[in-house]
C-alpha positions, -999 to +999 in steps of 0.1 A: -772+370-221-762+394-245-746+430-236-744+464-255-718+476-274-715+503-245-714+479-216-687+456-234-665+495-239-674+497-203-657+468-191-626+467-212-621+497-203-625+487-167-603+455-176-574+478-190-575+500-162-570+471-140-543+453-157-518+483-162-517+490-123-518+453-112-484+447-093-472+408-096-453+399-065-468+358-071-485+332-087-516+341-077-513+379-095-498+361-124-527+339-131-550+369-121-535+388-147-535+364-172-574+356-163-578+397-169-556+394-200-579+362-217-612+383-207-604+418-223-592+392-254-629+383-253-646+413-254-626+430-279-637+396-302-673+402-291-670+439-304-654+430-335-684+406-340-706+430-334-687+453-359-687+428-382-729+418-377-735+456-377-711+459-413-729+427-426-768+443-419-761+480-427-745+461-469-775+440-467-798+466-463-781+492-486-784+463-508-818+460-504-831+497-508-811+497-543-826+467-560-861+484-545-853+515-561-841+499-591-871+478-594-893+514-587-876+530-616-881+500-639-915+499-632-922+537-637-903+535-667-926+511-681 
């Protein structure tokens, strides 16, 4: 299953929220917090990711709409 950009903001924020006002008083909360702690680790790696495919597409097709252009103007030129 794959999630939105929004819905993966959504949740850390929701994740954040939830580890600044968590009180540890045992083990329990302590592993609970950690648990919270590992997931909001993984969805700010998922948005990076996304960051990163999103970078990766918009170069490629930059990339692409310059070599056609360039190939446009070679052939008009000719």
């Amino acid at each position: 299953m794959s999630l939105s950009r929004q819905s993966l903001e959504i949740l850390l924020d929701l994740i954040e929220i939830k580890v600044s006002v968590i009180e540890v008083q045992d083990k329990d909360d302590a592993r609970e917090l950690n648990k919270l702690r590992k997931c909001r680790q993984e969805l700010v790696n998922e948005l990076s990711k996304m960051h990163t495919r999103r970078s990766t597409s918009l170069l490629k097709s930059s990339r692409q709409s310059r070599l056609a252009s360039g190939r446009r103007r070679s052939i008009s030129r000719h």
